[in-house]
KOLFI-749089 format. One record per residue (C-alpha): residue in three letters; x, y, z. Coordinates in steps of 0.02 Angstrom, whole numbers, padded with zeros to 5 digits, always signed. Example, Ala and Ser with C-alpha at 12.3 -4.5 7.8 and 13.67 -1.06 7.14 Angstrom:
BEGIN
Ala+00615-00225+00390
Ser+00684-00053+00357
// end
This chain:
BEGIN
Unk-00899-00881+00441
Unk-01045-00930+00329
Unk-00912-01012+00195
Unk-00830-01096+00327
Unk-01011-01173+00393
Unk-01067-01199+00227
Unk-00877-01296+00195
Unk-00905-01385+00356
Unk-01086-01457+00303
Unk-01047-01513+00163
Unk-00905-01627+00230
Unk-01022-01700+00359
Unk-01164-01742+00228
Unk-01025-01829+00140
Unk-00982-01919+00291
Unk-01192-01945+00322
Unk-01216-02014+00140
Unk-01051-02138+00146
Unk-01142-02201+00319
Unk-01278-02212+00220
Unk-01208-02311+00079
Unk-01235-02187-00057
Unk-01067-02166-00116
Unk-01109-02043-00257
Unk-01211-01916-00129
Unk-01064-01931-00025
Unk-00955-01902-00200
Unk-01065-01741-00243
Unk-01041-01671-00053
Unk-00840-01689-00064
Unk-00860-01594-00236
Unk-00957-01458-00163
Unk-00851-01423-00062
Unk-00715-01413-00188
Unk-00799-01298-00292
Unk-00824-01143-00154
Unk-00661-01153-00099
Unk-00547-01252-00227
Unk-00449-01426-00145
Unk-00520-01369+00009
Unk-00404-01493+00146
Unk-00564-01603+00216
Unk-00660-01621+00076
Unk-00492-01666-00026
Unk-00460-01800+00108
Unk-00602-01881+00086
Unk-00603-01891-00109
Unk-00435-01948-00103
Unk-00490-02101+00011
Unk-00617-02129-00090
Unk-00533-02104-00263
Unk-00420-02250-00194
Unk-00557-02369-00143
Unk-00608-02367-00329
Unk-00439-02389-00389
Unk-00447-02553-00291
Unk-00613-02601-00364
Unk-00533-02555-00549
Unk-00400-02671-00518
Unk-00489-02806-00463
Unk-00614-02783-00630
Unk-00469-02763-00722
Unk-00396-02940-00636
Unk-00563-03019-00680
Unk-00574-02977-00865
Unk-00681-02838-00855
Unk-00591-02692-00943
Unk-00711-02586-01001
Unk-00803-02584-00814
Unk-00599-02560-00739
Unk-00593-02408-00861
Unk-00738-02311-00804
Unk-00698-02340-00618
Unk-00524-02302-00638
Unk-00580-02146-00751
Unk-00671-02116-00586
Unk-00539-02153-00469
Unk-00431-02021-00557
Unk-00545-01882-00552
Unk-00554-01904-00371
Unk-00382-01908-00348
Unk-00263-01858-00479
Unk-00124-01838-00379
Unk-00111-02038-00389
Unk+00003-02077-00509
Unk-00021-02270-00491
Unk-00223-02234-00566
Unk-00151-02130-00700
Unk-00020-02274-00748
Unk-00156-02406-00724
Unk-00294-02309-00836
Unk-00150-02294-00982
Unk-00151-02467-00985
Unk-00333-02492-00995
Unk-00334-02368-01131
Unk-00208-02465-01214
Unk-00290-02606-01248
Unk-00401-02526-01372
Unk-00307-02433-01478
Unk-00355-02328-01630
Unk-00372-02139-01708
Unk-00421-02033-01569
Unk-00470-01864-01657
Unk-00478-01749-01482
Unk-00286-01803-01461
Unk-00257-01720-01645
Unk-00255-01523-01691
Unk-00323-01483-01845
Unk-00321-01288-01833
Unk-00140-01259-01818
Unk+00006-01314-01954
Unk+00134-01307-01791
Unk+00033-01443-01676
Unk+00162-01454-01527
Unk+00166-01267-01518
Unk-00006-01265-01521
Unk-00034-01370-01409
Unk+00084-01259-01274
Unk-00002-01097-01282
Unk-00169-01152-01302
Unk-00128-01276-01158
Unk-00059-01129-01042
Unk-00211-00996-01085
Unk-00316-01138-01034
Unk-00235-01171-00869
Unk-00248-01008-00831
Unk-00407-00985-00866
Unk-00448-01127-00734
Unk-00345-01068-00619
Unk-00426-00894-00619
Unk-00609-00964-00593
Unk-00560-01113-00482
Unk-00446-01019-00361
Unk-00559-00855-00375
Unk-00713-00985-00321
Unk-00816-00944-00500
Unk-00927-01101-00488
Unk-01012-01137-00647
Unk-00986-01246-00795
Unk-00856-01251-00952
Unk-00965-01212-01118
Unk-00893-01217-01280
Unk-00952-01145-01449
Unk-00868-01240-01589
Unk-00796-01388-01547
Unk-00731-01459-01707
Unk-00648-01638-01669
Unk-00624-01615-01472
Unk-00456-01548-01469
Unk-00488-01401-01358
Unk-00633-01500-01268
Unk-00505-01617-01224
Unk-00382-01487-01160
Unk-00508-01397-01044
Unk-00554-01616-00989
Unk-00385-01663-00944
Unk-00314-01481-00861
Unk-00479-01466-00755
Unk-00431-01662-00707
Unk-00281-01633-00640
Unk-00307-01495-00556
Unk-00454-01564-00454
Unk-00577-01442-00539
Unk-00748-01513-00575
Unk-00850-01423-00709
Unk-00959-01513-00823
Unk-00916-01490-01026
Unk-01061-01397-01128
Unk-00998-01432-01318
Unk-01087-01366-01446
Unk-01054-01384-01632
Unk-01151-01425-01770
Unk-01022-01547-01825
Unk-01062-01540-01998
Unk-00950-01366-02020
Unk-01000-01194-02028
Unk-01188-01145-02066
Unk-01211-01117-02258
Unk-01300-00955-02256
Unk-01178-00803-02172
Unk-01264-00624-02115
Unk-01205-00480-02241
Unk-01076-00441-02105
Unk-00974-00603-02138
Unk-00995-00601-02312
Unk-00902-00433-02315
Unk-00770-00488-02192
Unk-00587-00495-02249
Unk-00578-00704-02205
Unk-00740-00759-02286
Unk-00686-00652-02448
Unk-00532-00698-02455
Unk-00587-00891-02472
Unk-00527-00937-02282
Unk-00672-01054-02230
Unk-00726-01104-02414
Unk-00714-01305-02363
Unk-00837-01241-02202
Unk-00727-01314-02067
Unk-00824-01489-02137
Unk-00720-01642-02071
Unk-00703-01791-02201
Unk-00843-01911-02203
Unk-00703-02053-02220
Unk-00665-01997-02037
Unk-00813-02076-01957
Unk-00799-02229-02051
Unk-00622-02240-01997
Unk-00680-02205-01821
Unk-00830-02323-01827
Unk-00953-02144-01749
Unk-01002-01991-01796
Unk-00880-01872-01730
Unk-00997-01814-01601
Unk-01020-01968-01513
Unk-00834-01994-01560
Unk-00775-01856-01444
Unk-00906-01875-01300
Unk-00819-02060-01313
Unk-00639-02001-01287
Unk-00690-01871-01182
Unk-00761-01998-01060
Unk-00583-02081-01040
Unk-00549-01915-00974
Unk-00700-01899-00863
Unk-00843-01935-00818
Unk-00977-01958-00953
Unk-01106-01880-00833
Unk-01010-01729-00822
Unk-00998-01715-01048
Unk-01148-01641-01141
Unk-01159-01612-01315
Unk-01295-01529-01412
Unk-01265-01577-01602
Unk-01330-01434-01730
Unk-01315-01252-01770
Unk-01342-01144-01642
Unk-01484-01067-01715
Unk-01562-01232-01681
Unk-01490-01299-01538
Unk-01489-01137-01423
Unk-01691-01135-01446
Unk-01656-01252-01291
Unk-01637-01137-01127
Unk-01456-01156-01064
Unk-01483-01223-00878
Unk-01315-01176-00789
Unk-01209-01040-00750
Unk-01043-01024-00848
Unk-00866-01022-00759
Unk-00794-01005-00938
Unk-00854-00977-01110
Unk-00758-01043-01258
Unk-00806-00951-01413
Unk-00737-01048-01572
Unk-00874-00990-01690
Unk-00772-00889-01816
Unk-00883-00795-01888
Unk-00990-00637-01809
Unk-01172-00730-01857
Unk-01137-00881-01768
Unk-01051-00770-01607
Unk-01189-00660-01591
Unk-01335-00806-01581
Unk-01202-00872-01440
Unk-01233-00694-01342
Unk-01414-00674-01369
Unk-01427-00863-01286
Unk-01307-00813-01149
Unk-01401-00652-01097
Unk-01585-00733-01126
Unk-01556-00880-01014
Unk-01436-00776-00871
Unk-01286-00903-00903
Unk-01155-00744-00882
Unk-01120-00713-00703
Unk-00966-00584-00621
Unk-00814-00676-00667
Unk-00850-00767-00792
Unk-00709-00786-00921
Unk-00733-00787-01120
Unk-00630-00844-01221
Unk-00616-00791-01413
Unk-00531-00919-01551
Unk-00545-00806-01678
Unk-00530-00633-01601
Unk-00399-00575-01714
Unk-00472-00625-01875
Unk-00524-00501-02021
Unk-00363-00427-01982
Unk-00408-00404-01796
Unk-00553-00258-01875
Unk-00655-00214-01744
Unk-00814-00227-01877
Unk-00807-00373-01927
Unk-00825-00551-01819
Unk-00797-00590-01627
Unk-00738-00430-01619
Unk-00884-00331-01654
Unk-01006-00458-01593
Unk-00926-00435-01428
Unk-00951-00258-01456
Unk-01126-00257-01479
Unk-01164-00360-01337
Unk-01058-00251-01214
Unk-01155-00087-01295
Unk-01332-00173-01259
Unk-01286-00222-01081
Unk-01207-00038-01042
Unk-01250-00031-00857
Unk-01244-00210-00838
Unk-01089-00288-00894
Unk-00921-00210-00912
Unk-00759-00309-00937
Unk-00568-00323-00923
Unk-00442-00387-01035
Unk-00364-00548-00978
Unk-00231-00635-01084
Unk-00201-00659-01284
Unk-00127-00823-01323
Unk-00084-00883-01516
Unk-00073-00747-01644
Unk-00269-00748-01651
Unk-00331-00785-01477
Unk-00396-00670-01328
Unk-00499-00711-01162
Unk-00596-00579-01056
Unk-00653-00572-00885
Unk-00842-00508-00851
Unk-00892-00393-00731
Unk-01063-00363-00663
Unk-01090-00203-00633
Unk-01156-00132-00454
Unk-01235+00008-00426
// end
């Protein structure tokens, strides 16, 4: 009864703040609402409606020359409702008019990229699924981001399934950190030569692209959605996670590859309370070092689980890819 009062308050402050003229409070109510319980009927109405009001206003921007303004509102319009498939045609057109390399649409991990892009595509989904339907609220962050690819993924699923986390990408986007703990040094991959470019990205890339990649991908991420809703913190994470994390996590995405770099994403996690029961993590590189448990995700993971005994306990979810795993985390209750 107190989820269905909470449900039903939200809708009316939506209502109150359209009344009101504040679209976006009314926006922000709808998507409350969404988030307890996931496409919740009234709420849904209501963004649907007005999802198509700003498909109007797109078109008539779009009509009057305006097509970057069109974009956003139509980017907009399709978060809102991305059921409509006349938005998604119209925004493909928008985006067509400025063509050029778009490095989040590309994957650079995998020699086999349509296959790639199937299984990584599904663990997402079902990923979402599990927090949205299971009413996880809490925010997407991702360790590693590379060029976007998986960023993107996690953007356009969430989309169209009328799932609203914000994006919390983290990379240094320079490549791996120079200096590796003992631990990596000994590991099978980092022997064996497997990062010895440091996941570095061509500098020709940026002058192709006319950015830095970081700015690149928050750029084609916000064709996707909102750019309110992207956040990226450029740097290693021994830098960058000096900042307190602010939110609570619906899913981690751990692309670090190496057990330093995983372990500095934990202790930042458990300092700032980011981990909550449900939460799902997600390992890139779980199987690396020829899946041995003492070297890299795998015994970071470890250690963090061993330091939290009484806290935290966990249950395997899915593997996807020949080197890919996600986990579900439990709080514990005594």
């Amino acid at each position: 009864m107190e989820t269905e009062h909470e449900l039903d308050r939200l809708v009316a402050a939506g209502k109150a703040a359209e009344q009101a003229g504040n679209r976006e409070a009314a926006i922000a109510s709808y998507i409350g609402a969404m988030q307890i319980m996931h496409r919740y009927g009234w709420a849904k109405v209501e963004a649907d409606r007005i999802g198509h009001d700003l498909f109007v206003e797109a078109i008539a921007r779009r009509d009057q020359g305006d097509a970057e303004g069109a974009r956003a509102l139509m980017v907009r319009s399709l978060e809102l409702n991305p059921d409509s498939d006349e938005a998604r045609d119209a925004l493909q057109g928008l985006l067509d008019l400025t063509p050029g390399r778009d490095l989040t649409q590309e994957c650079l991990i995998f020699p086999d990229g349509p296959r790639a892009t199937r299984f990584y595509r599904n663990a997402i989904q079902t990923c979402l699924d599990f927090v949205a339907y299971g009413g996880v609220n809490g925010e997407i962050l991702e360790f590693g981001v590379l060029a976007g690819w998986t960023a993107r993924h996690f953007a356009e699923l969430s989309r169209d399934m009328g799932f609203y986390p914000d994006l919390y990408l983290f990379d240094s986007f320079e490549g791996l950190p120079r200096h590796k703990s003992a631990i990596d040094t000994a590991s099978y991959d980092v022997a064996r030569g497997l990062w010895r470019e440091e996941m570095q990205l061509p500098r020709s890339w940026e002058e192709e692209i006319g950015a830095s990649i970081d700015v690149h991908v928050a750029r084609m991420l916000s064709q996707v959605i909102s750019p309110s809703r992207i956040h990226v913190r450029k740097g290693y994470f021994s830098e960058t996670l000096k900042t307190p994390l602010t939110c609570k996590a619906a899913i981690v995405h751990l692309d670090c590859d190496l057990y330093q770099s995983t372990i500095e994403v934990f202790d930042a996690l458990e300092r700032d309370q980011v981990l909550q029961d449900g939460t799902i993590l997600m390992f890139d590189d779980w199987n690396c070092n020829r899946a041995n448990p003492a070297f890299g995700q795998r015994r970071a993971f470890a250690e963090f689980l061993q330091r939290n005994t009484g806290r935290w306990t966990t249950s395997h979810y899915l593997n996807y890819g020949f080197n890919c795993a996600a986990f579900i985390l439990h709080e514990v209750v005594t």
